[in-house]
Structures are given as structure tokens and as C-alpha cells.
C-alpha positions as CSV (number, residue, x, y, z in Angstrom):
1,X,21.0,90.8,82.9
2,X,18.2,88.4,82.3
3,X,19.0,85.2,84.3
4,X,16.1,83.3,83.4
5,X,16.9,83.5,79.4
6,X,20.6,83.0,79.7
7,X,20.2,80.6,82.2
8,X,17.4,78.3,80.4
9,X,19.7,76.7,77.8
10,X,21.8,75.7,80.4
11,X,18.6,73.9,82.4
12,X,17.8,72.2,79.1
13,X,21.2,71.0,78.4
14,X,21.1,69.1,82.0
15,X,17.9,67.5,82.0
16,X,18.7,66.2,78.2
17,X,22.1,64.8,79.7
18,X,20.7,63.6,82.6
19,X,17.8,61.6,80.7
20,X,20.5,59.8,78.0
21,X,23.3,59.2,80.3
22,X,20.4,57.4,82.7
23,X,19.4,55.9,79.6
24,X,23.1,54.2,79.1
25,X,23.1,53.0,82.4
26,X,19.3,51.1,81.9
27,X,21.1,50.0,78.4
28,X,23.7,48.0,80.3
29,X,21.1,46.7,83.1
30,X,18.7,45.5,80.1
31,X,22.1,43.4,78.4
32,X,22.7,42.1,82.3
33,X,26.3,44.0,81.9
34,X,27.3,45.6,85.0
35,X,27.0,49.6,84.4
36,X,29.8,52.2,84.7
37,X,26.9,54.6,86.0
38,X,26.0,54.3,89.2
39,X,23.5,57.4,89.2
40,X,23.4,60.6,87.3
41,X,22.8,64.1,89.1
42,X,22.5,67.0,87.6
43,X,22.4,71.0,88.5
44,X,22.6,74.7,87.4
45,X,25.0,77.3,88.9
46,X,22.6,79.4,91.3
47,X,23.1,82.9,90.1
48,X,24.4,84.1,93.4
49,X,27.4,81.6,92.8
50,X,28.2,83.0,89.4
51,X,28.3,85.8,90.7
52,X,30.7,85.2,93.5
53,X,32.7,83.4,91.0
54,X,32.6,86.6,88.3
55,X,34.2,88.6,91.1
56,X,36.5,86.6,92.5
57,X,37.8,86.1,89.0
58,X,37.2,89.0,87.7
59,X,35.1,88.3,85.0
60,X,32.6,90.3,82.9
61,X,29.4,89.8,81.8
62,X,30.0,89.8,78.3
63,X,32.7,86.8,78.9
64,X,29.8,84.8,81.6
65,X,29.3,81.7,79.3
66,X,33.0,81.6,77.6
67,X,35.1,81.5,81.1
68,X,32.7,80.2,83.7
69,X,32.6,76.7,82.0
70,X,30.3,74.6,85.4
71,X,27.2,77.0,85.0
72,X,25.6,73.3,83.9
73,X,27.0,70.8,86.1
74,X,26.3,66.9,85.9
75,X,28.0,64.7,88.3
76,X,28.3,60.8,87.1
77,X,28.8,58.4,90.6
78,X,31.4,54.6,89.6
79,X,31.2,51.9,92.0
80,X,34.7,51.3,91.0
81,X,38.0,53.4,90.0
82,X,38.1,51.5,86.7
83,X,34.7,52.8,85.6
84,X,35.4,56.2,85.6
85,X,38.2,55.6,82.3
86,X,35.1,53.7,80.7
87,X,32.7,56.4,81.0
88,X,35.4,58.8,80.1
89,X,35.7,56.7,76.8
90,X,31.9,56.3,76.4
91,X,31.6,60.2,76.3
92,X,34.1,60.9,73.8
93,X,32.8,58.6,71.3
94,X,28.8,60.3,71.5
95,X,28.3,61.9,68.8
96,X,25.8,64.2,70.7
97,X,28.5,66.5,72.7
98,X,32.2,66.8,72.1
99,X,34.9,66.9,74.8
100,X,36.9,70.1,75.2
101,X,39.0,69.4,77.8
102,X,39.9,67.3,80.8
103,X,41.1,67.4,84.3
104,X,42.4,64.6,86.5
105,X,42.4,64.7,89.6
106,X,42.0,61.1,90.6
107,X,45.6,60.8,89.6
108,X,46.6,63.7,90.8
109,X,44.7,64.7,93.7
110,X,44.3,68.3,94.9
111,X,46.2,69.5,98.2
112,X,42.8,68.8,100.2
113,X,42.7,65.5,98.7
114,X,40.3,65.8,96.5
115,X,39.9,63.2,93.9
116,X,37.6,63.0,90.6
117,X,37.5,63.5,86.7
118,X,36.4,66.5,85.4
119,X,35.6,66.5,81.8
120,X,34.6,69.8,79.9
121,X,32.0,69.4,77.0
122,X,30.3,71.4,74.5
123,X,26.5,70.3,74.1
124,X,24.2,71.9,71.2
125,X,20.9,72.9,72.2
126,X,18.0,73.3,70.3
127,X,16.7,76.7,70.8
128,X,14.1,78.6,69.3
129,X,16.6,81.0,68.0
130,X,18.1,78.1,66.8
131,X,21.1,76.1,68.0
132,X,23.3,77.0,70.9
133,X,26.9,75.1,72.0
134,X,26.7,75.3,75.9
135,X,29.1,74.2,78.0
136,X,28.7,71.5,80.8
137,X,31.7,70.7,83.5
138,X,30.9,66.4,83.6
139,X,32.7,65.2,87.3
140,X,33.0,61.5,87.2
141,X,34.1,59.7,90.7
142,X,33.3,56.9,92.7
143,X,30.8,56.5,95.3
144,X,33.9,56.9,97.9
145,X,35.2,59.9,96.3
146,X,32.0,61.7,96.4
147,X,31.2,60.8,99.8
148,X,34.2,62.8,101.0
149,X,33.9,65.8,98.2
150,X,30.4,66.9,99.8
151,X,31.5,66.3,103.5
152,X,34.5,68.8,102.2
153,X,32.0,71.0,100.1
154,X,29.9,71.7,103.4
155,X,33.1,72.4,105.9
156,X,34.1,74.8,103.1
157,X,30.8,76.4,103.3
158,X,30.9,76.2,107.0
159,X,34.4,77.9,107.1
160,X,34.4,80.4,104.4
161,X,36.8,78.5,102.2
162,X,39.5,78.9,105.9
163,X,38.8,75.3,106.7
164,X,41.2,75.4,110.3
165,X,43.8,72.6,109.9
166,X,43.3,70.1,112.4
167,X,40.0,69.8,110.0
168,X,42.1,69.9,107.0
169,X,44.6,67.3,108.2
170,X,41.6,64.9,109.2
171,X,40.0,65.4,105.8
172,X,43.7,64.4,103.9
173,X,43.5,61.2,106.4
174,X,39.9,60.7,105.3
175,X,40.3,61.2,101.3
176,X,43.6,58.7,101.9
177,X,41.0,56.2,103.8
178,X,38.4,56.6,100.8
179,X,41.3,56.1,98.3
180,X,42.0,52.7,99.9
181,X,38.5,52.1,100.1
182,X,38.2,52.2,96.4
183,X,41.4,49.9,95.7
184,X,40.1,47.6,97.8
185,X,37.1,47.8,96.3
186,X,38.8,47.1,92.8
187,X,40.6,44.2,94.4
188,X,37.1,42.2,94.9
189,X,35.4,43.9,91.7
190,X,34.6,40.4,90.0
191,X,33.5,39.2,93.2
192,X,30.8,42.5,94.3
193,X,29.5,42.1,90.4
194,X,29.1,38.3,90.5
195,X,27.0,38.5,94.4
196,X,25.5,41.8,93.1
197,X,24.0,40.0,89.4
198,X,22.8,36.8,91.9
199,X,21.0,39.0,94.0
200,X,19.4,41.1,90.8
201,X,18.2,37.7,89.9
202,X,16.8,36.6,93.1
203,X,14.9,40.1,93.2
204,X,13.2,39.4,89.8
205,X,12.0,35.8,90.5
């Protein structure tokens, strides 16, 4: 298997996402609108984590790019809850990429408590053997949200995936505490945009 040349469409299909979706948010900031995109990050599966996932799902390497569908990963941060349905809209319009499937988990949260919106795409890339459909796993959460997913990312690390449940119970109270965060956060929305555009416009002066 030659990573670097089944891998490189995948590297190209994040940078290109990563450049126009930063390019939406700027659009917004230009028209003084207040932006659904917070930031934009971006990554490709290392190849030791495909590989972990091939065998614990059993998967080929004929069937790599049809069932492993986060190889390219981009990760869209929302100051607020009610963001992440706009840029969910926003993404199904482009014409660029078209949505295969989604996955809510903010409204339905995982056991742990994990919360976000996972959105499946397929994203041509222009190859020099031509055009390739890749497939990209988009998570869109809120700051909150994603605050608490990499605290739980590491303890999984940490533990082997057997996080001991005193931990797990404290990370349930915590994603409960971040959820509250963000409705609170919602509450006050007009409020954090109006003081947030004021102090834009005391930073250009």
C-alpha cells in the first residue's frame, strides 16, 4: 500500500475546504454580519489510525476509502447552538461538495455525553488522473462542546478507550455543565453579538 498516493487527495481535499469555509466566515465579517464559523481546523487520518480502525472493523484494503468515511476530517467551532443548523444549511446548498449523510448528536448525545453534528460529504478533487469524489467527515459544535470532546479524546487515549467510571460520571456531569453553558449562551446571543460588533469597531478606529 502506498500511503502517500492514496492519502494525497485526501490532504488536498482539506486544505481546499479549509481555505473556502475560512473564506465564508471573512465573507460575513466583511458585510459586519456575525459569522456561524468561529474557526476552521482541519486534519488527515494518521495511517496508524486507519489502521487500527481497519482491524477493529474488519475492513480491507480494497474497501479503505468506501467504509472509513473520516480519513479527511474538518472540524467547524459555533459560538452558539443555533449556528451549527445555519452552517448545516450553508453546506447543503454549495454546489462544490454534496452531503451524504448526517449524524446528530447534539440532539441526541452519546452515552459519554458527547455532543456535535457530524455531516458526511463527497468533495471532487482535481487530480492529475483526473477527478476523484473523496469523502470528508464535517463535525460542527460549539466552542463548549469541543472543549469537552478533546478533554474526553485525551482520557480515552490515556485509558485505552476503559475510561474508569468515577471519570466517566464526572465527564457526563461536565458535558451536562457545557450543555447549559451553551443555552445560556443562546439566552444572551443578541446581547454577546451587539458588545462583540462595539468592540470590533472600537478595535478598527
Amino acid at each position: 500500500m502506498e500511503w502517500d498516493v492514496l492519502l494525497n487527495p485526501y490532504k488536498q481535499s482539506v486544505e481546499e475546504l479549509k481555505v473556502k469555509l475560512k473564506g465564508v466566515r471573512e465573507q460575513y465579517i466583511i458585510e459586519n454580519k456575525h459569522s456561524p464559523i468561529e474557526f476552521v481546523t482541519g486534519r488527515v487520518k494518521p495511517v496508524a489510525s486507519i489502521l487500527d480502525k481497519m482491524k477493529r472493523k474488519n475492513i480491507s484494503l480494497d474497501d479503505i476509502e468506501a467504509e472509513i468515511q473520516d480519513i479527511a476530517g474538518i472540524r467547524i467551532m459555533c459560538q452558539f447552538v443555533d449556528d451549527i443548523g445555519t452552517v448545516i444549511n450553508m453546506l447543503k446548498k454549495r454546489k462544490d461538495l454534496e452531503v451524504i449523510e448526517e449524524r446528530d448528536y447534539v440532539n441526541h448525545k452519546k452515552p459519554s455525553g458527547y455532543r456535535s453534528f457530524h455531516v458526511v460529504i463527497s468533495y471532487p478533487v482535481q487530480t492529475v488522473d483526473g477527478e476523484k469524489k473523496i469523502l470528508v467527515e464535517i463535525q460542527i459544535r460549539t466552542l463548549a462542546m469541543n472543549f469537552w470532546a478533546t478533554i474526553e479524546h485525551s482520557l480515552n487515549y490515556k485509558y485505552a478507550g476503559a475510561i474508569p467510571r468515577n471519570i466517566q460520571q464526572r465527564l457526563q456531569r461536565a458535558a451536562e455543565a457545557a450543555f447549559r453553558l451553551d443555552e445560556e449562551m443562546s439566552i444572551i446571543k443578541g446581547e454577546i453579538q451587539e458588545a462583540q460588533k462595539l468592540f470590533e469597531q472600537k478595535e478598527q478606529r
